[in-house]
C-alpha atoms as an extended CHARMM CRD file, in Angstrom:
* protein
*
       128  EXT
         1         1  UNK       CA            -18.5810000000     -147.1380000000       93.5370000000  PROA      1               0.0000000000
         2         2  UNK       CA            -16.7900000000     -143.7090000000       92.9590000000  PROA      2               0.0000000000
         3         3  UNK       CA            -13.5190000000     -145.0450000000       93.9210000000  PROA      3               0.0000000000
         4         4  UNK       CA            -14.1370000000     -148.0110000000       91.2140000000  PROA      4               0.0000000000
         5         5  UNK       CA            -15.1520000000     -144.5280000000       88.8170000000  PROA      5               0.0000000000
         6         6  UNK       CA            -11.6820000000     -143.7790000000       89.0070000000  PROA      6               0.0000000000
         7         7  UNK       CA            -10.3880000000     -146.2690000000       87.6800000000  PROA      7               0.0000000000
         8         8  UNK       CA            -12.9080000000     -146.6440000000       84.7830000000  PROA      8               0.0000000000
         9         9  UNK       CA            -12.0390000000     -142.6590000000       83.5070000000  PROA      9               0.0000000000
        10        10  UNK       CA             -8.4310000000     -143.5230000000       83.5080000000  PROA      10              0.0000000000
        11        11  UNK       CA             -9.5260000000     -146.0740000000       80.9380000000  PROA      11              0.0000000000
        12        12  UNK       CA            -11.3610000000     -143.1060000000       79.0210000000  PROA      12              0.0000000000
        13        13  UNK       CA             -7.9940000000     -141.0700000000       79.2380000000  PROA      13              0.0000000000
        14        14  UNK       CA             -6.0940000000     -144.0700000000       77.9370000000  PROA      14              0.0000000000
        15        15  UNK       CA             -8.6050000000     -144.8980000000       74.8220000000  PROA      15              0.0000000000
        16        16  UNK       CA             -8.0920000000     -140.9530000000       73.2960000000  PROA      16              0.0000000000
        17        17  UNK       CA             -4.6060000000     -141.6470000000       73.8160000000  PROA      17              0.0000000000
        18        18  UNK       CA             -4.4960000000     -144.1670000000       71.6350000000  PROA      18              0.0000000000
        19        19  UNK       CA             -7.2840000000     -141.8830000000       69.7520000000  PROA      19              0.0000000000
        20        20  UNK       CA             -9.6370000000     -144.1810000000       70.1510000000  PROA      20              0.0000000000
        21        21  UNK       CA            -12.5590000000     -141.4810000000       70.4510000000  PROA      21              0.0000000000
        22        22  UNK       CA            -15.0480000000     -144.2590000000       70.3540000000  PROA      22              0.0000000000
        23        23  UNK       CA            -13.6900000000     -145.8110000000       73.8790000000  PROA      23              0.0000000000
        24        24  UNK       CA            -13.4600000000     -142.9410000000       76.0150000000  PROA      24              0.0000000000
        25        25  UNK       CA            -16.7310000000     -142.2660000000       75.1190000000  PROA      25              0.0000000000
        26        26  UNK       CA            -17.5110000000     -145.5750000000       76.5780000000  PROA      26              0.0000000000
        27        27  UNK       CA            -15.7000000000     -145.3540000000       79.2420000000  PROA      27              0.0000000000
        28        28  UNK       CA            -16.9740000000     -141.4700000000       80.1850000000  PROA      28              0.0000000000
        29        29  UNK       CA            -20.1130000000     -142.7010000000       80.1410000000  PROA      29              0.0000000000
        30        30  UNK       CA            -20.0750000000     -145.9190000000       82.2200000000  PROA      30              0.0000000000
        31        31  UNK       CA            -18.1450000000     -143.3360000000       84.6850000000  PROA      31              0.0000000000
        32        32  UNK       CA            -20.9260000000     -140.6320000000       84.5890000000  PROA      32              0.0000000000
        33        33  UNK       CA            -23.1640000000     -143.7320000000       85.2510000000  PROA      33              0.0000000000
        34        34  UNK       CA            -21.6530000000     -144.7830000000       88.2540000000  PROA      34              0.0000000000
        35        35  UNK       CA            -21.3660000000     -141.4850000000       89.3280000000  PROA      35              0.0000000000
        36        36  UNK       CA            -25.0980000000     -140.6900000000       89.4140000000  PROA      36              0.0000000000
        37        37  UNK       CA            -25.4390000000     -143.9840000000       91.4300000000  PROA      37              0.0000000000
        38        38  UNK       CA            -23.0550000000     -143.0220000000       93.8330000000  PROA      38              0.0000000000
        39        39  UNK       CA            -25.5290000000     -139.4230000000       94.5840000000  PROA      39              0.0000000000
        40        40  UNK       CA            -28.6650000000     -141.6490000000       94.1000000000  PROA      40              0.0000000000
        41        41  UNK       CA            -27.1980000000     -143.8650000000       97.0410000000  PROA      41              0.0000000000
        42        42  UNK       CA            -26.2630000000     -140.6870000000       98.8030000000  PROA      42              0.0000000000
        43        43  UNK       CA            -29.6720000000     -139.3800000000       98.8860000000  PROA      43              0.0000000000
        44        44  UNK       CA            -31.3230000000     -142.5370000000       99.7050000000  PROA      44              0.0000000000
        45        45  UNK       CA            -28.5960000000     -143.0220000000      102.5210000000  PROA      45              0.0000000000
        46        46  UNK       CA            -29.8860000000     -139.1320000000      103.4980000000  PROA      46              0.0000000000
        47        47  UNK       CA            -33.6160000000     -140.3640000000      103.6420000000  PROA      47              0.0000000000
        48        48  UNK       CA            -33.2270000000     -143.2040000000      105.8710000000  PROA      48              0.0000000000
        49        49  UNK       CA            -30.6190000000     -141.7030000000      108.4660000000  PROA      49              0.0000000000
        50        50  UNK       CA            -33.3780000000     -140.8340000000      110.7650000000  PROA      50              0.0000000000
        51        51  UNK       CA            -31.7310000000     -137.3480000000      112.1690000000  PROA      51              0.0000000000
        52        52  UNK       CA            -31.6340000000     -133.8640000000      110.2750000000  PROA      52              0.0000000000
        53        53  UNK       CA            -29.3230000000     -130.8080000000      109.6100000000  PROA      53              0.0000000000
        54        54  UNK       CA            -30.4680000000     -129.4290000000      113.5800000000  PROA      54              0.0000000000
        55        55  UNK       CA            -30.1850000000     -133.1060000000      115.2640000000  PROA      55              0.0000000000
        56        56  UNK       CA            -26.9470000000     -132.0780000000      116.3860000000  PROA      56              0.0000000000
        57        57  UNK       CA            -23.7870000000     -130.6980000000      115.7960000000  PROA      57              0.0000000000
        58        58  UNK       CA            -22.4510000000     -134.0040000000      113.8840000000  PROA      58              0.0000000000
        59        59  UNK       CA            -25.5540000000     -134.0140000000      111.9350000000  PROA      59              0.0000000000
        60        60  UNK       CA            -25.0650000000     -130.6700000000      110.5570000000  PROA      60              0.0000000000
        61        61  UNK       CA            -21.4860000000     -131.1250000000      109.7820000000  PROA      61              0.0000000000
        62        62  UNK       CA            -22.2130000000     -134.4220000000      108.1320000000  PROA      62              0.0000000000
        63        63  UNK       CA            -25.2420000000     -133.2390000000      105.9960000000  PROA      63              0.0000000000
        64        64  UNK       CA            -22.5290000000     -130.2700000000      105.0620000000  PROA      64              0.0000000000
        65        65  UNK       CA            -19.4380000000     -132.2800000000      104.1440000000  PROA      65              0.0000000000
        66        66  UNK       CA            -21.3500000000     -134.5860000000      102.2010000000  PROA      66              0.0000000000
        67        67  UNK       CA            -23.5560000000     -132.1730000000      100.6540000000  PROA      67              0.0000000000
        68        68  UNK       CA            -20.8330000000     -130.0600000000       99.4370000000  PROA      68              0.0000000000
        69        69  UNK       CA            -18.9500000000     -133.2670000000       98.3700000000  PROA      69              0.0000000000
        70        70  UNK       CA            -22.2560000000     -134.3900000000       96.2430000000  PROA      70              0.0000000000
        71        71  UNK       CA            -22.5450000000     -130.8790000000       94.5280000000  PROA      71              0.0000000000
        72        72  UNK       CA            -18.7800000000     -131.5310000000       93.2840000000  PROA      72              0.0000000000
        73        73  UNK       CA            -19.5350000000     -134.5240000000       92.1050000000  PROA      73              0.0000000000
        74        74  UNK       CA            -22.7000000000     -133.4060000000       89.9040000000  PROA      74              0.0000000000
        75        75  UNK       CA            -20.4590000000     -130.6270000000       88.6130000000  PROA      75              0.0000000000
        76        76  UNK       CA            -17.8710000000     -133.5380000000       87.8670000000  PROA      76              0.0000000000
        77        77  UNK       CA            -20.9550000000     -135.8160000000       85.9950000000  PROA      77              0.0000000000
        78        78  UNK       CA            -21.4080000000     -132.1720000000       84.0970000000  PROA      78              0.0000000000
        79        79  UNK       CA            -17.9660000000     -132.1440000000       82.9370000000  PROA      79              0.0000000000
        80        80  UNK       CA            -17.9460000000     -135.9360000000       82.2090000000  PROA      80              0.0000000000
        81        81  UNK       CA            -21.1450000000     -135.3310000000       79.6950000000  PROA      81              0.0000000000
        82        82  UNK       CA            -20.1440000000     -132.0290000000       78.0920000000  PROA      82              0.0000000000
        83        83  UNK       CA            -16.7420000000     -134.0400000000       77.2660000000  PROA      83              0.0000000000
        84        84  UNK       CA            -18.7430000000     -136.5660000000       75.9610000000  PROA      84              0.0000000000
        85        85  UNK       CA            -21.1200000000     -134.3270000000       74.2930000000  PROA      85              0.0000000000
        86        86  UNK       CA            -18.1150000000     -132.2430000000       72.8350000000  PROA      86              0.0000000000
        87        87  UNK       CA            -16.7000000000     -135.7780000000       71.5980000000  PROA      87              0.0000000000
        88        88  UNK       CA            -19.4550000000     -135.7620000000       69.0150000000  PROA      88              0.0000000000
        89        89  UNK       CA            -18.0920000000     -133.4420000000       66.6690000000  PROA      89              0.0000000000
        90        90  UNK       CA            -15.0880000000     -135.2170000000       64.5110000000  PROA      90              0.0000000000
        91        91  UNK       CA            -11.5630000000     -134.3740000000       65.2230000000  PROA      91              0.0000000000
        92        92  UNK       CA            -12.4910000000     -132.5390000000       68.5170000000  PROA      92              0.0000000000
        93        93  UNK       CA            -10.6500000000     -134.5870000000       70.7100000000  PROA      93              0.0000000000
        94        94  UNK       CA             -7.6170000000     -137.2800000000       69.5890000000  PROA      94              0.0000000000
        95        95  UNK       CA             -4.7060000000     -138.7570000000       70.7250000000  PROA      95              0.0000000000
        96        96  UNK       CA             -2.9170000000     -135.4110000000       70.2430000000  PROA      96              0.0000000000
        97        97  UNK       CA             -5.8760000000     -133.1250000000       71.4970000000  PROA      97              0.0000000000
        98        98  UNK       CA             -7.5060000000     -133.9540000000       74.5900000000  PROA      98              0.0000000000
        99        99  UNK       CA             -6.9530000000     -131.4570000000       77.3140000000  PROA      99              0.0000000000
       100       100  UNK       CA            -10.5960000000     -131.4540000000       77.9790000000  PROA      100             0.0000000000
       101       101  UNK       CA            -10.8860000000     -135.0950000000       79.0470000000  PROA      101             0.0000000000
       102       102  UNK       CA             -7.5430000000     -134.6000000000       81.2640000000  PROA      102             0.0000000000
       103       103  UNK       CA             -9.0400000000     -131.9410000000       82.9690000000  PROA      103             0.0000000000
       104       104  UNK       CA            -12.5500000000     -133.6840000000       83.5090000000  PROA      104             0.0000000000
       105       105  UNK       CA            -10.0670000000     -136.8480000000       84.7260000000  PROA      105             0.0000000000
       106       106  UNK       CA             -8.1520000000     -135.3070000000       86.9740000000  PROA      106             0.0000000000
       107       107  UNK       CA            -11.1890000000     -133.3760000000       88.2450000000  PROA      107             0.0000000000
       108       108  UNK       CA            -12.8450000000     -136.1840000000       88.8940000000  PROA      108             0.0000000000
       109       109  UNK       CA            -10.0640000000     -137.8660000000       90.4370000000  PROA      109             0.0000000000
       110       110  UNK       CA             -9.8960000000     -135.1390000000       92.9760000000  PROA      110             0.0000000000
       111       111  UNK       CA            -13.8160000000     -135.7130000000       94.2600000000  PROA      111             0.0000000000
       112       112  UNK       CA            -12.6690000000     -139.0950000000       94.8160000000  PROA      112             0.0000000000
       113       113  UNK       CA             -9.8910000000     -138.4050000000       96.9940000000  PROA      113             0.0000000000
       114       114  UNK       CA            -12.0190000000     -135.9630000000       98.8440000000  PROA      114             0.0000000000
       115       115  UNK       CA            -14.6440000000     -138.8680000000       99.2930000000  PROA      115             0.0000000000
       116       116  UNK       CA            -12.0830000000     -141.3020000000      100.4150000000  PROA      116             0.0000000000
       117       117  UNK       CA            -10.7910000000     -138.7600000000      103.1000000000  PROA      117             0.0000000000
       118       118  UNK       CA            -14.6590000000     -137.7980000000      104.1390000000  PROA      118             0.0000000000
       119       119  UNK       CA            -15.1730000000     -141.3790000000      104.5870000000  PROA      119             0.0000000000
       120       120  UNK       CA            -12.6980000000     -142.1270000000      106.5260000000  PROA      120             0.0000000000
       121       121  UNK       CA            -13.5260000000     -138.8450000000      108.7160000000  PROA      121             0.0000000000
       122       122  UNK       CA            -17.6530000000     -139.5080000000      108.7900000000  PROA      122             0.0000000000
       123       123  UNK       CA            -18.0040000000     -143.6340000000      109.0280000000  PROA      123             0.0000000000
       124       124  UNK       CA            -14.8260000000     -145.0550000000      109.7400000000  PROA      124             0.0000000000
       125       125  UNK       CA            -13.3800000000     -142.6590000000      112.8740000000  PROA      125             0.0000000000
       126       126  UNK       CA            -16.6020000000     -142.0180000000      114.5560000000  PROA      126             0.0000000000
       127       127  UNK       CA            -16.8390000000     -145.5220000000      115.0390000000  PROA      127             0.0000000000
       128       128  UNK       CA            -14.1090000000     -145.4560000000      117.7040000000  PROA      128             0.0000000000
């Protein structure tokens, strides 16, 4: 679901480019949406793994990695909404001014690449 996220801000960043303030707030919000679902699914995934931060050494560097990912990406669903928020006013953001939704963009494309590169370390390797 965050990967998919990605693609669904870039359609926020391409609406205010074509000042369409109305559709990137559409699309920031479907994104914040699916971002929350993503750390729901992370904390339910937490409360049925059956181990804990002192299990072992994996454990602990899993509940880290992930933890530290899933703080970055509430700061990024904080961004997301005070863009949204700020989008309220008229003329804040447009198709000329909208360095505050690139920024929240590319922020938030950055979590995702560190969630595609934690996955691959945390499910996909350990399984060889």
């Amino acid at each position: 679901i965050l990967v998919s996220s990605s693609f669904v801000i870039h359609l926020g960043d391409a609406a205010i480019k074509k000042n369409d303030v109305q559709g990137m707030r559409k699309w920031y919000i479907i994104t914040a949406i699916m971002g929350a679902i993503f750390l729901l699914g992370q904390v339910i995934e937490y409360m049925s793994l059956g181990y804990g931060l002192t299990t072992n050494v994996f454990a602990n560097c899993f509940y880290l990695m992930t933890g530290f990912h899933g703080l970055h990406v509430f700061v990024g669903l904080l961004l997301i909404l005070g863009v949204v928020w700020r989008s309220r006013r008229p003329g804040h953001y447009s198709a000329t001014k909208h360095t505050g939704i690139e920024m929240a963009e590319i922020y938030w494309h950055f979590v995702d690449i560190i969630w595609i590169i934690l996955f691959t370390l945390l499910y996909i390797l350990t399984r060889f």
